[in-house]
N, C-alpha and C positions, 0 to 999 in steps of 0.2 A: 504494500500500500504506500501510498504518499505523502509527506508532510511538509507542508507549505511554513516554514520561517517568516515569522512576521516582522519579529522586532527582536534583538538582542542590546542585554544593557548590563555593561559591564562598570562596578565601582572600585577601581585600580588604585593603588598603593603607589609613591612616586615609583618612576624606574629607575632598576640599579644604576648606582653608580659607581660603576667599576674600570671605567676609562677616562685617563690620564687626558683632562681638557686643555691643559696649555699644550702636552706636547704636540695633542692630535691638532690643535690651532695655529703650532710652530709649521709643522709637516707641510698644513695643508695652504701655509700663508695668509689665515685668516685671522678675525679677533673670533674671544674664547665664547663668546656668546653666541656666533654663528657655528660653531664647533658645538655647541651645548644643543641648538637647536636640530642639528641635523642630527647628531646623536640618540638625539629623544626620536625622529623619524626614522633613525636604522632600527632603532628598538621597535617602530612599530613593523616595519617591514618585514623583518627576523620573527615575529610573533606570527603575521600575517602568514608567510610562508610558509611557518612549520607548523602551525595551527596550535603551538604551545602559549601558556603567560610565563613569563620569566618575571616575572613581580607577584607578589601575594597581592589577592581581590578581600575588600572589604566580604565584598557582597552580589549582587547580579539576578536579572530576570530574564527569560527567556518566552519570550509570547509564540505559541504554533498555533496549527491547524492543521487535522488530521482530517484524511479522505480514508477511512476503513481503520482499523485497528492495526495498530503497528509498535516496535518496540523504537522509542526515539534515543538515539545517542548525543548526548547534551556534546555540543561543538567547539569545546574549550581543554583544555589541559594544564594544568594538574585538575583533575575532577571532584568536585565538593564529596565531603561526605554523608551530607543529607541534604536531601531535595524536599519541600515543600510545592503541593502540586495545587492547583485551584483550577476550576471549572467556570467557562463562562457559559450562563444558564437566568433567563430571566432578567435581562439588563445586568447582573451581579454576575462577580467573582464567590465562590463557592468552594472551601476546601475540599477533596476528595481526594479518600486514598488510592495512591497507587503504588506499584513495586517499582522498588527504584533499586539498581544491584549498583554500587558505588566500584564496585573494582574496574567495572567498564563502563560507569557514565551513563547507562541505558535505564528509561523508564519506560514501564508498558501503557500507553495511552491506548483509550478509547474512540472508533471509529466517528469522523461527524463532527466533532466536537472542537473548539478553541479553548485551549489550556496557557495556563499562566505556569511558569514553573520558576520558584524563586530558590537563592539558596544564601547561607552568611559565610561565612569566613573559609578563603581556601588557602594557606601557607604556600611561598614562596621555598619552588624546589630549589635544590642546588644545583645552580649555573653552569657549568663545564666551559672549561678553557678555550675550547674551538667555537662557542657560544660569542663570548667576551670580542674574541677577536674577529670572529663573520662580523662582529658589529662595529666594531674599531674600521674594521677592511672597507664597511660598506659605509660609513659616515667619511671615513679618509674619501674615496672614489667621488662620493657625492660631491663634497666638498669641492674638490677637484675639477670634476666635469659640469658644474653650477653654470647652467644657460649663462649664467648673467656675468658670467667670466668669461666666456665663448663670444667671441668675435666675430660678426659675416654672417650668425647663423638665427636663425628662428624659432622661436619656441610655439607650436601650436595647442588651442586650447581643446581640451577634453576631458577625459571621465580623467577624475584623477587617484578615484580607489585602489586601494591594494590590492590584490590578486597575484596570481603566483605568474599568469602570464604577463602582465603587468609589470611585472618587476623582474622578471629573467635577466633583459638586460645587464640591469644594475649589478645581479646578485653575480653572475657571468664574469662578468669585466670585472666585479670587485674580488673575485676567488670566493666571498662568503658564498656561494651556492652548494659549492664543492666541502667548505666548511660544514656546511649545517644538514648534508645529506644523511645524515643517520639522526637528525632529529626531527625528519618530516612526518607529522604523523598523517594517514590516510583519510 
């Protein structure tokens, strides 16, 4: 069966700071604040791509809708360890049980139905090294190849979401793709 994503909403912890912002600002010939902000963007890209948080989440909701019954895998990693599910039924939100298996994220939703699925506190895993550095790699690249330092050439507008095809490029040319391939999750 099928489940249409409505809305996800994530309440994120700062992110790590585990790269050296003067040097990467030296590197890259920049000030440390355009280094801080591109940084904070490889972090999201590196999350977008592997489908991981590398920051502990306060908190988060996740709004679907199911077409038949199906077991839904919540779209985030590290995975909460309890889920809070509510029914929309009658203009309201509605708590209703459901199984929720926390090892793999999956809860079993019922068919027809728009569900709310909240949950509180998910701890910040531990980061690995080739982590750290896809992200160093891919804020240095950025830095680097910034439209606005490029000469002759034009920047055209469009979607500008993350997506894994979206961002090949970047992750390509900056070696982080190569980095982070044993942390893509499916």
């Amino acid at each position: 069966m099928t489940v249409e994503i409505l809305s996800i909403e994530y309440d994120p912890a700062p992110r790590p700071t585990l790269i050296n912002l003067p040097g990467l600002a030296l590197e890259a010939d920049t000030t440390e604040a355009a280094a801080s902000l591109m940084v904070d963007t490889a972090w999201q890209m590196v999350e977008a791509f592997t489908k991981r948080h590398y920051r502990p989440l306060v908190g988060g909701k996740v709004i679907v809708r199911t077409i038949g019954a199906t077991m839904f895998k919540l779209p985030l990693w590290p995975l909460p360890s309890a889920l809070t599910v509510h029914v929309h039924s009658h203009g309201g939100w509605g708590t209703e049980k459901a199984a929720y298996i926390p090892e793999i994220g999956e809860v079993e939703l019922e068919g027809w139905t728009t569900y709310r699925l909240t949950f509180g506190g998910v701890s910040q895993p531990t980061i690995k090294p080739n982590v750290i550095q896809a992200v160093r790699n891919l804020a240095l690249y950025l830095l680097i190849n910034d439209p606005a330092r490029r000469e002759f050439r034009t920047q055209a507008a469009g979607d500008s979401s993350f997506t894994r095809e979206t961002m090949m490029g970047a992750l390509y040319g900056s070696g982080a793709g190569a980095m982070l391939a044993g942390e893509v999750l499916q």
